[in-house]
N, C-alpha and C positions, 0 to 999 in steps of 0.2 A: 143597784137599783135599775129598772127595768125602764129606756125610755118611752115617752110616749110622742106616738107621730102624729102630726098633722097632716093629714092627707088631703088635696085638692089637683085641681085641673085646671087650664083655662088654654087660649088660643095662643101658641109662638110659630109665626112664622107662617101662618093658612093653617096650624095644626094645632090638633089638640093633644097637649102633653099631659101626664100624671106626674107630680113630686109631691114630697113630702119634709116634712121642718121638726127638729125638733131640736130639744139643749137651750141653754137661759136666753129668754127674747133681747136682753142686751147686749147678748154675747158677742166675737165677732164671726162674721158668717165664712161658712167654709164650706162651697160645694164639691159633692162629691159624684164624678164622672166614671159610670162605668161599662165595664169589657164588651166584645163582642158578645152578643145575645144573651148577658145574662141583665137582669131585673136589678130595681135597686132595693131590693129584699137580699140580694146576694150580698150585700155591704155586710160581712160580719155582725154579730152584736156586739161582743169585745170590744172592736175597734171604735165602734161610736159611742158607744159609754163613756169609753176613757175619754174621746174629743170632748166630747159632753162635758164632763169631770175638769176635764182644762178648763173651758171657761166658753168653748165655741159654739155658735150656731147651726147647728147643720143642715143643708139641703142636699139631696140625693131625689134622683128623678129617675125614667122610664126614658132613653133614648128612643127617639122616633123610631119604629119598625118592631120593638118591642115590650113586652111587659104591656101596662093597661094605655099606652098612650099607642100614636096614630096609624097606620098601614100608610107605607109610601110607595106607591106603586105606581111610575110616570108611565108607565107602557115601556120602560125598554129593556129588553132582553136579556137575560143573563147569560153569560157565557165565560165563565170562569177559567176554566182552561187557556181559552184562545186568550181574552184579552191579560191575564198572566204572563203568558210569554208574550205578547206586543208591548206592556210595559215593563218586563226586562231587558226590550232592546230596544227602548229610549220612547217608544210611541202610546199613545194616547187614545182610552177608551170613554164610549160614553156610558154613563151609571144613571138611575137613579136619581143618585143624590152623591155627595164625596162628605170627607170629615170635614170638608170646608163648612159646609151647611150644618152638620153637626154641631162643631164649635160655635155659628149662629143662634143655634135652639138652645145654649146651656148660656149665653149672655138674654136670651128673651125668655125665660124663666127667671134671671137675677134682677130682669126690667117688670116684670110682672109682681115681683116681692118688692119693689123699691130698692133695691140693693145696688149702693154705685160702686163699692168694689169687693171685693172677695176672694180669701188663700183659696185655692183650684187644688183639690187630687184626682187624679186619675189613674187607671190601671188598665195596663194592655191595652186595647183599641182608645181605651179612655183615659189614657196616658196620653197618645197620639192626638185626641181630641181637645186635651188640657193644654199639648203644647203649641197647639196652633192657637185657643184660646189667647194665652199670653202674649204671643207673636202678634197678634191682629188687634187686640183691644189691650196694648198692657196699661192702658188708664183705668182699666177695672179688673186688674190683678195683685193682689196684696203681697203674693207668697207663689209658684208653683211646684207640686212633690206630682211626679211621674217616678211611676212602678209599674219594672214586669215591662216598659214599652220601647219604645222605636223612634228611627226616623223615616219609616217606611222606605228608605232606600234602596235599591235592587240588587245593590252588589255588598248588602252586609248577610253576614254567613245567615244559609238558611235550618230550618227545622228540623230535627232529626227525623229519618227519612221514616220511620213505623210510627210518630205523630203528624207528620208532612199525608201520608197515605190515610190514614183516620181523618186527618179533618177536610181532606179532598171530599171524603162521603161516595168512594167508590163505588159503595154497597148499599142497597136502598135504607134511606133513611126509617128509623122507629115511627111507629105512630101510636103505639099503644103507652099507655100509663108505666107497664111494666116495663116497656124496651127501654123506653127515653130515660127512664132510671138507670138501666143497665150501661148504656151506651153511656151516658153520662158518667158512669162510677170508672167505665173500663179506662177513658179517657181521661180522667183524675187521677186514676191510676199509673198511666203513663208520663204525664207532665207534672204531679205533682210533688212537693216539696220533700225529696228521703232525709231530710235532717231535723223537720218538722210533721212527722207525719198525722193525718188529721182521720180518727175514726169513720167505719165505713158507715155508719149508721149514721153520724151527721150527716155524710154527703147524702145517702139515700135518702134521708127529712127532707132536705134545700133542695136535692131535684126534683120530690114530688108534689114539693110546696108549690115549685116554681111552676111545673107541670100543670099543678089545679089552677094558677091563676092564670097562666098564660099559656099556651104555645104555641109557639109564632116561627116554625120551619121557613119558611117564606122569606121571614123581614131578616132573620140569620142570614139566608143567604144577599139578599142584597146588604147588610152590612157588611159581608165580606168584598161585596164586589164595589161597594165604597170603597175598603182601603185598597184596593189593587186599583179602581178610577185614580185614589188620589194622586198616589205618587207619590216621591218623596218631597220633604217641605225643609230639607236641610238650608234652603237659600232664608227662611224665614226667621231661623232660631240665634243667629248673630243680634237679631234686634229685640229680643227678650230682655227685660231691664227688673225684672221680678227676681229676688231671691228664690233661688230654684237648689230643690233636691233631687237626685234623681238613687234609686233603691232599685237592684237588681239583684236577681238571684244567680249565684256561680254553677246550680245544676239547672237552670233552665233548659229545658228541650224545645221552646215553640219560640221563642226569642231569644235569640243568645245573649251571652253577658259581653257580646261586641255591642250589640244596640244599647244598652243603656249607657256603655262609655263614649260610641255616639253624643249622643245628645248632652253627656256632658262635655264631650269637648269644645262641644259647638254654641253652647248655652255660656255667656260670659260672669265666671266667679261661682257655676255650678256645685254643688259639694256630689259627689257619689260615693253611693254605700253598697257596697258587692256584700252581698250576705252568702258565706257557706251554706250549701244544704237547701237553700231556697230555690223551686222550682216555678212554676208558672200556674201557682193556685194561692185562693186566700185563705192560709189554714189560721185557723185561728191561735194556736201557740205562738204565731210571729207577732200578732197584732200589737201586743205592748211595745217590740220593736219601733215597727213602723208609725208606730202612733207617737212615741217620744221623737224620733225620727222629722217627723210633720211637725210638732207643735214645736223643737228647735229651729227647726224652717221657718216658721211663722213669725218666731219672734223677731228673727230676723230682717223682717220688715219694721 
């Protein structure tokens, strides 16, 4: 059965954010944080059905910079290169904004629903986002599942070097409807799951989908230089008191399957699940995985 979203906006933070709700209004709520520049129309539909099906509320939003919520553009400079290597060697860049202020926007989205606490997923950037959540407000964390993410650390092994070269953006970015398709399927193609592989005509759908409602080249880039301002937050995840999963993939190429045993070693009573085959995309043949995966997690609260 097909859900249905409740779409709305309102002010978090000076800004104006897009989410959306759907799955039984008593249910219990379960936001859903996601990756660097993708929308929260990239959340599978598998995957929220079945949450749905369990018995959960779900909220999924539009991170500031992209999708239909706000531009954040403080005036400062991007420089991705340079400030990369000064926080490889211990020093500090100014952004923007950091995931710090992220994780801000997905508790004043749960302040705007009334919602005083809530299981948190996240994936990739919104993994990293989920786990500072729980670190910073675990009085309004029921549950955390980070997949696919990090502790942004400097010295965990990095990206294989022909997705490390792709997502530097060497080469002048697409701007056409066609490109940004292309560029999106090549780069799916590279990090994605060989154990679960995901047809190419779905991705081509979800990047044009995504294309017509958004594109937001700009805010990608400053969310990248968010997570290189932030830094690592490994000093923060000793004080996580959430029942936490954390679910990596063994063929990841953009995060290794060092970073997700990261965080759980550092997460106290962590479970992790290394999946064979799982690369650094959300194909939908895993979904029932990760979805049992999460509401085990939950109940664990």
């Amino acid at each position: 059965m097909k859900l249905c979203w409740s779409a709305s906006s309102a002010c978090v933070n000076g800004l104006q954010l897009t989410f959306e709700t759907a799955g039984p209004a008593h249910g219990e709520p379960l936001m859903l944080v996601m990756g660097l520049g993708a929308q929260l129309i990239h959340w599978p539909d598998a995957l929220c059905q079945d949450l749905a099906q369990r018995g959960f509320r779900l909220i999924r939003f539009d991170n500031r910079d992209t999708g239909l919520s706000a531009e954040v553009d403080r005036g400062v400079r991007v420089k991705l290169a340079r400030d990369w290597l000064r926080t490889r060697r211990g020093g500090a860049c100014s952004s923007n904004y950091t995931l710090h202020d992220m994780a801000d926007d997905a508790i004043g989205v749960l302040d705007v629903l009334g919602i005083a606490r809530a299981h948190i997923v996240g994936v990739s950037m919104g993994g990293m986002i989920a786990q500072l959540l729980a670190a910073k407000f675990p009085q309004r964390v029921l549950s955390l599942s980070s997949i696919m993410s990090s502790t942004n650390h400097p010295r965990l092994p990095g990206a294989r070097l022909d997705v490390l070269l792709h997502v530097a953006g060497l080469t002048p970015r697409p701007k056409t409807r066609e490109a940004v398709i292309k560029r999106s399927l090549t780069m799916l193609k590279r990090v994605g799951s060989p154990g679960f592989p995901t047809p190419v005509e779905y991705r081509a759908q979800l990047a044009g989908r995504a294309f017509d409602r958004a594109f937001r080249p700009a805010g990608v880039l400053r969310q990248t230089h968010a997570i290189v301002a932030t830094g690592s937050f490994e000093d923060l995840l000793p004080g996580i008191i959430a029942p936490t999963q954390i679910i990596h993939g063994l063929a990841d190429p953009l995060l290794r399957p060092a970073c997700g045993r990261r965080s759980a070693q550092l997460i106290r009573g962590a479970r992790l699940e290394l999946i064979p085959g799982m690369g650094h995309d959300l194909a939908p043949s895993l979904m029932p995985k990760w979805s049992g995966l999460i509401a085990a997690n939950a109940a664990r609260a």
